[in-house]
C-alpha positions in Angstrom: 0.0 0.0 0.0 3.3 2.5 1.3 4.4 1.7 -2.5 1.4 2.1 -4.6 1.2 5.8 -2.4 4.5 6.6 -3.1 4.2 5.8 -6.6 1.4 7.8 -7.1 3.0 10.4 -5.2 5.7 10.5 -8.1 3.5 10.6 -10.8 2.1 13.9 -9.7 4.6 15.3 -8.8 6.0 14.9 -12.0 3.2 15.7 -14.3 3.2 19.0 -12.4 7.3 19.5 -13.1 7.3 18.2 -16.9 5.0 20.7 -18.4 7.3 23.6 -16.7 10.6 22.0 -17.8 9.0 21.3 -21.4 7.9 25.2 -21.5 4.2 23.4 -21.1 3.4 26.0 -18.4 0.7 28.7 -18.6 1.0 32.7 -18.7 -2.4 33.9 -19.9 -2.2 38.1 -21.9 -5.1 39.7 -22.3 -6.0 43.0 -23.5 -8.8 45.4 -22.0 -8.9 46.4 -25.7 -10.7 43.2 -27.6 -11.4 39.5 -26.1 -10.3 36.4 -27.2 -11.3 35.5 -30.8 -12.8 38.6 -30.5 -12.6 41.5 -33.4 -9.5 44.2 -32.5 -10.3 47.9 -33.2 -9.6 49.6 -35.7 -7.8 51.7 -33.6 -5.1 49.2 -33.4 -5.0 48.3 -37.0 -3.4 50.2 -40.4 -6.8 51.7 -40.8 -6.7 53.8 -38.1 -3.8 55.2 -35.5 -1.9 51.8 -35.7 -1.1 51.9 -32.3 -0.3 48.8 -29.7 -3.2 47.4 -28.1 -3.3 47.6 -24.3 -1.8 44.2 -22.7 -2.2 42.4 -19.9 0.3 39.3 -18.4 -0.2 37.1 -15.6 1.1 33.8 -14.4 4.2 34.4 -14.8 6.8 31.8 -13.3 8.9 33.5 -10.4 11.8 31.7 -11.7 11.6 33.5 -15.1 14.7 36.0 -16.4 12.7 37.7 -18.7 9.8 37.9 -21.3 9.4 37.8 -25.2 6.6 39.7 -26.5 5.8 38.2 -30.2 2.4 39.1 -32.3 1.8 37.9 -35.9 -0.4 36.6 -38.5 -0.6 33.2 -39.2 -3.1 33.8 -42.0 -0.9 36.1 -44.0 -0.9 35.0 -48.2 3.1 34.5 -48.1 2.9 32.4 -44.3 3.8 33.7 -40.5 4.0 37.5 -41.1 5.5 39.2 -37.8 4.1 42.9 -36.4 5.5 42.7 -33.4 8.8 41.4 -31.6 10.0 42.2 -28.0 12.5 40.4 -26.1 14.5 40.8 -22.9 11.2 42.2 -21.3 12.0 42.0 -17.1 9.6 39.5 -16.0 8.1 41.6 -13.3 6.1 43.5 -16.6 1.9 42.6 -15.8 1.4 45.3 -18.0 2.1 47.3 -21.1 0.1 50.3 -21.8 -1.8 51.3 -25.1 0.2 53.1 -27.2 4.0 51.8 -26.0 6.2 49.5 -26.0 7.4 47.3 -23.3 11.0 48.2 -21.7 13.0 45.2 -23.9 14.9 44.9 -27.0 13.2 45.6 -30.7 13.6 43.3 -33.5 12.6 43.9 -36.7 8.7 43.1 -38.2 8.2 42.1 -40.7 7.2 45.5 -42.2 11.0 46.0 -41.9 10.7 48.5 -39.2 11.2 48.1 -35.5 8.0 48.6 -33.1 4.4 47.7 -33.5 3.0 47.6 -36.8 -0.8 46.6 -36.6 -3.2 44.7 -38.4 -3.3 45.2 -41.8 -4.6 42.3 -44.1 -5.3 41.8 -47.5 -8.9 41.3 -48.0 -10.6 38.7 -45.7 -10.5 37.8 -42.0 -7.4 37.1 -40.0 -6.5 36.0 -37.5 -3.5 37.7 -35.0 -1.8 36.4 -32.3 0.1 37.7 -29.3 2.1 35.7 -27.6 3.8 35.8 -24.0 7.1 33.5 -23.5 8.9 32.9 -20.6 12.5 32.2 -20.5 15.0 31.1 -17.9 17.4 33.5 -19.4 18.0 36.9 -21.4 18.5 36.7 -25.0 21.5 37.8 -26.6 20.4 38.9 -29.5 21.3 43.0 -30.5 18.0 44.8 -31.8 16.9 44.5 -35.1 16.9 41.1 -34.7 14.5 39.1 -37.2 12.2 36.9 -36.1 14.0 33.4 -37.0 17.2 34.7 -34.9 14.9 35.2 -31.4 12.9 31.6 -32.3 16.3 30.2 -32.6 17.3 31.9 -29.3 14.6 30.8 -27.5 14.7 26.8 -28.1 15.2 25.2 -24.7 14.5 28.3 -22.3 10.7 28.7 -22.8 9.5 27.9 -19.3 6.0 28.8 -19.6 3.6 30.7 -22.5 0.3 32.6 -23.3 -1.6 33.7 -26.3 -4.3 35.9 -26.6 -6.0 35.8 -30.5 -7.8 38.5 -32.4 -9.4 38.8 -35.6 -9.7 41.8 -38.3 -11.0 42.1 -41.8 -10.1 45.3 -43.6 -14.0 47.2 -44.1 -11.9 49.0 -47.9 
């Protein structure tokens, strides 16, 4: 009986470590500014002012070294188009205002730019996604750094992740 308890004792404990150690664990972002699967603004798109949606991070492991802030489109016509792409973010950020940028590093969108560049899709509805990584480290990475290099960088230090999803169709 002692061993079956033990056992069992294991396996949870366990379970609960893998999903950490795997980068399995769970941030959640959120934005005051549009719900998940929800439609973003205008406001936040090419159509409009173009400026970063409101953000909000929680769960974030205490043993985290910093963040990486990533949006994108996975419905783009040529594949994965980047708007956004933060690293080096102190973990400690549960928040980054409407209109800035997180204190972090910059790489380059795929616009070409650094910064936030919203929405902006050929016709039809997209879908965008911003995503929250922790990592047990800082990247090294100088900015201007293209998407590939911080994916790259990242492999093997995620220890936890959230996404929050959004969805605009150009009205021209």
């Amino acid at each position: 009986m002692r061993r079956s308890i033990t056992g069992g004792a294991v396996a949870i404990l366990l379970a609960a470590i893998v999903p950490v150690a795997a980068g399995g664990a769970t941030m959640k972002i959120t934005s005051s500014a549009f719900h998940e699967g929800g439609d973003i603004p205008s406001k936040f798109t090419c159509d409009a002012s173009d400026t970063s949606p409101p953000l909000q991070i929680t769960g974030i492991p205490s043993e985290a070294k910093s963040l990486v802030l990533i949006a994108d489109d996975p419905d783009a016509p040529g594949g994965l188009f980047t708007h956004w792409l933060v690293w080096n973010i102190p973990p400690q950020t549960s928040s980054i205002a409407e209109g800035s940028a997180p204190k972090g590093v910059q790489g380059a969108n795929d616009f070409g730019k650094s910064g936030y560049r919203g929405p902006c899709p050929p016709p039809g509805r997209h879908r965008y996604s911003f995503k929250i990584f922790a990592l047990d480290r800082e990247l090294e990475l100088r900015s201007g750094a293209k998407r590939s290099q911080v994916d790259a960088a990242m492999k093997g230090h995620v220890i936890a992740q959230g996404e929050l999803v959004g969805r605009y169709a150009r009205k021209k």
